[in-house]
Every structure is written in structure tokens, then in C-alpha cells.
N, C-alpha and C positions, 0 to 999 in steps of 0.2 A: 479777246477783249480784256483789258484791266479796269478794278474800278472795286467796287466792296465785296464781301461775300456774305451770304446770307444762307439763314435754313429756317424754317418754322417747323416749332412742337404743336401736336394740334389734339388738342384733350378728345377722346370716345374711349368711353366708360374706367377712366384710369390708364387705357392704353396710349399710349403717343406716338405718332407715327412724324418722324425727323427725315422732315425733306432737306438736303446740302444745295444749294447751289455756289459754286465758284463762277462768277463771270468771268473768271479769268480764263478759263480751260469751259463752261458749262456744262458741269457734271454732276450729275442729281443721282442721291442715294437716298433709299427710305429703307428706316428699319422703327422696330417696335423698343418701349422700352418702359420701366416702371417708374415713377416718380416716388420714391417714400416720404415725401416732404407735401407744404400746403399747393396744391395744384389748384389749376383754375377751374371752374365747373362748366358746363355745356351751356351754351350761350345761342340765342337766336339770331341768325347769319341778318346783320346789317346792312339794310340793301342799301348802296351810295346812290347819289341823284347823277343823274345821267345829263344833269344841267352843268356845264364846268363854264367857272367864270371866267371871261374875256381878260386875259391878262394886259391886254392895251389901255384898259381902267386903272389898273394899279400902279400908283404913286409912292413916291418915299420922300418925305424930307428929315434933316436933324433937326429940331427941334429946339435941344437942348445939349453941350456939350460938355460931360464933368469929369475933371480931372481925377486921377487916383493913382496915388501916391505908392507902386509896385517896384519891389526891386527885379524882380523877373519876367518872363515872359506869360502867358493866359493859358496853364490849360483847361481848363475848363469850366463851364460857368451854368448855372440851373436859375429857373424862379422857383421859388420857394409858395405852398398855400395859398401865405395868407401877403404874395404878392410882391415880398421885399428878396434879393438872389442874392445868391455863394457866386463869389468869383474864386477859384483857386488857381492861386502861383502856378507856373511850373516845377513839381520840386522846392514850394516853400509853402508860404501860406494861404490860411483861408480865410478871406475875408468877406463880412455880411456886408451887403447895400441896403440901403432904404427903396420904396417902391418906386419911387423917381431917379435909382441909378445913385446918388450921392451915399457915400462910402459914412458907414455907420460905425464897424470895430472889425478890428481881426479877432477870430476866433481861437479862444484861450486853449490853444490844443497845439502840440510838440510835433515834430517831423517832418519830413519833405512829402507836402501832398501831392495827389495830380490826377485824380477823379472826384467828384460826389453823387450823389445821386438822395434823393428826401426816400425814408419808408414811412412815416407817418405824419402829421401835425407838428411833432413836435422834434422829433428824432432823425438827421442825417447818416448815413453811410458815407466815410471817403476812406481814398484807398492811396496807400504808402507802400510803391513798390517796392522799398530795403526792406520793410516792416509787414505790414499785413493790412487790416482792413478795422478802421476803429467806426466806434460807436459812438454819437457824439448828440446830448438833449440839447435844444436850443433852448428851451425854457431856461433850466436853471444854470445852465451855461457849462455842463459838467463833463466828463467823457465818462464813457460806461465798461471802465475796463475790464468786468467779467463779461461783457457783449463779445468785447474785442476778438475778431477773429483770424485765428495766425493758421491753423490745422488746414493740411492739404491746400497751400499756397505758396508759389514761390517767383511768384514778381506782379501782384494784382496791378491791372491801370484800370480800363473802364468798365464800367460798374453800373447799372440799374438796379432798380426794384420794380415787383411786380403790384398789383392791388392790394395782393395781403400781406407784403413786407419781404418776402423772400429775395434775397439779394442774388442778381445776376453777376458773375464778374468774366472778366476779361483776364486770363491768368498767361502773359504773353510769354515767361520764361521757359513753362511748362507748354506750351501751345493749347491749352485749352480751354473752353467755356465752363464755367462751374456754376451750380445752382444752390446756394444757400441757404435753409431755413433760417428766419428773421430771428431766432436766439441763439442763433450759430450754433444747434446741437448736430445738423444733419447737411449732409452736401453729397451731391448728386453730380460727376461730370457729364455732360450734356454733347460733345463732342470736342475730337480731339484731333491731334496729328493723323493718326489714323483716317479719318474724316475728312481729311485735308485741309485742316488748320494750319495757318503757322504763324506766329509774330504775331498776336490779336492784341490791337490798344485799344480800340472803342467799343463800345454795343449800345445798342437801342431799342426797345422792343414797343409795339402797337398790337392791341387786341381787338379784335374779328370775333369770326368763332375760333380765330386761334392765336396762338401767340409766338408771336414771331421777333425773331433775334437778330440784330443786323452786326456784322461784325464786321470794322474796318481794319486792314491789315496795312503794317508798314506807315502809319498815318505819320511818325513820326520818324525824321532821316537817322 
């Protein structure tokens, strides 16, 4: 089977136990490992409704259709808080929207992007695979260049945050997932070639009691 791969980390008592699945080959490895960074804490298992909605119900229409003025192609795009999203260039920029999708400014910030991801309110992550991984305050419109993180990276693409800021990246040159604390002091790989990574450009992660990392491989020809 092809298609994503995936593993979840799953917090007991600081220990993590890293399930791998490869849809492609389906082959599951667990092993233990330490996090020296902000981890998540023990959470009470979410029991989902056993009611799932009838998707013969659900409708789409547009609405509304607004042009935006890109020299390149969309890699990636988030909502933001407080409601208004980042769309980022492929390889160029990154530009703010208002909450209705119309194109507000590019963001005053240099290089060829092609992730983001929010870690707080006010504060973005995107990542510049010649470069590394900047820091960027929405408020004062500034980049945070002792945030900036280049250390044990060598072609970031996709990139999360977790609840308490800690940056996930997708590090596709190196094959590996890396775990970042949110002041770039500390970073953790989380798994690698070894592991059965290879070519990782996206990830995405959802919390349970656990938190789980989805990594798409090859997403890009």
C-alpha cells in the first residue's frame, strides 16, 4: 500500500513509546525514548461519539472568489488565531489574508519560504529550506533573529507546533523528524532513516492522550 506514514509519541511518565507505521511496507516499531525539551503532560483519553455524521448532508458551495496577486505556485497555507491566514509562495513569499481570504500584505521578511506553522498569538514559524527556520512576531511586524534556527538542520520543509511552542520539523535532506524547543535552545530527533524515513516534506500532528506526527513523504515531484 502507498500513501503517508505515520508514528505517534505517547507521554507515560516522561517515557515515550514511538509507534512507526509505513503504509507502504506496514511495519510498526516501538521503542522508548527521553524528551529533554517541553513535553506534553498525561491527558484523559477523549472518548469520540460513536455518532458519525451522514456525509450525504454535507454541501459546498463558493461563495465568494478573491483573486491574489502570486508569482508562484501555494505551498502552504494555515488560519491564523485570531482568524485572518498565511498563504506561503512556493519558494518565495509569505503573505497575510484578512478573515474573508482578501490579501492584506506580504510579510516583511527575506527568502524563499515554503512552510509555516503559528506557536503563539502572536509569533509564526516558517521554514526556508536553503536557510533554516526564522522567527517571525506578527504584532510588530519584526523577524526574531536570535529565535532564528539554523543548528542541526539541513533542508527544513514542513513544520508544526505543538501546545507549548515547541517546533516539529520535517527535515527532508537529512531524512529526519526533529523536535525543537520554542527558543531554539534544545532539539531532540524523534526519528530517522534508520526508522524508515525518507524524503519527509509535510507533518501534522493531533493530541489524544498522545501525540501523534503524520509525515508525508515525496509529496512534492
Amino acid at each position: 500500500m502507498k500513501g503517508a506514514r505515520e508514528f505517534d509519541i505517547k507521554n507515560a511518565n516522561r517515557k515515550h513509546t514511538k509507534q512507526v507505521r509505513i503504509l507502504r511496507e506496514v511495519m510498526v516499531v516501538k521503542t522508548d525514548l527521553e524528551l529533554n525539551i517541553e513535553t506534553s503532560v498525561k491527558r484523559k483519553a477523549q472518548v469520540q461519539s460513536r455518532d458519525q455524521s451522514n456525509i450525504n448532508n454535507l454541501t459546498m458551495n463558493i461563495e465568494t472568489k478573491v483573486e491574489i496577486n502570486m508569482e508562484k505556485k501555494v505551498s502552504d497555507t494555515i488560519s491564523l488565531m485570531d482568524g485572518r491566514f498565511i498563504v506561503v509562495e512556493c519558494l518565495g513569499k509569505v503573505n497575510l489574508l484578512t478573515s474573508d481570504g482578501k490579501p492584506q500584505k506580504q510579510l516583511p521578511i527575506t527568502g524563499e519560504a515554503w512552510s509555516v506553522t503559528q506557536i503563539n498569538q502572536n509569533t509564526i514559524a516558517i521554514s526556508y529550506p536553503k536557510e533554516a527556520i526564522k522567527i517571525f512576531n506578527l504584532e510588530n511586524e519584526t523577524e526574531n533573529r536570535s529565535g532564528n534556527i539554523h543548528r542541526d538542520l539541513s533542508g527544513p520543509r514542513g513544520l508544526c507546533a505543538d501546545t507549548y511552542g515547541n517546533i516539529i520539523v520535517a527535515d527532508w535532506r537529512s531524512n529526519r523528524v526533529i523536535v525543537i524547543s520554542k527558543d531554539g535552545q534544545e532539539s531532540k530527533e524523534l526519528i530517522g532513516e534508520e526508522g524508515g524515513l525518507k524524503d519527509p516534506q509535510c507533518i501534522r500532528f493531533k493530541i489524544m492522550t498522545f501525540l501523534v506526527l503524520s509525515v508525508i513523504t515525496n509529496a512534492v515531484p
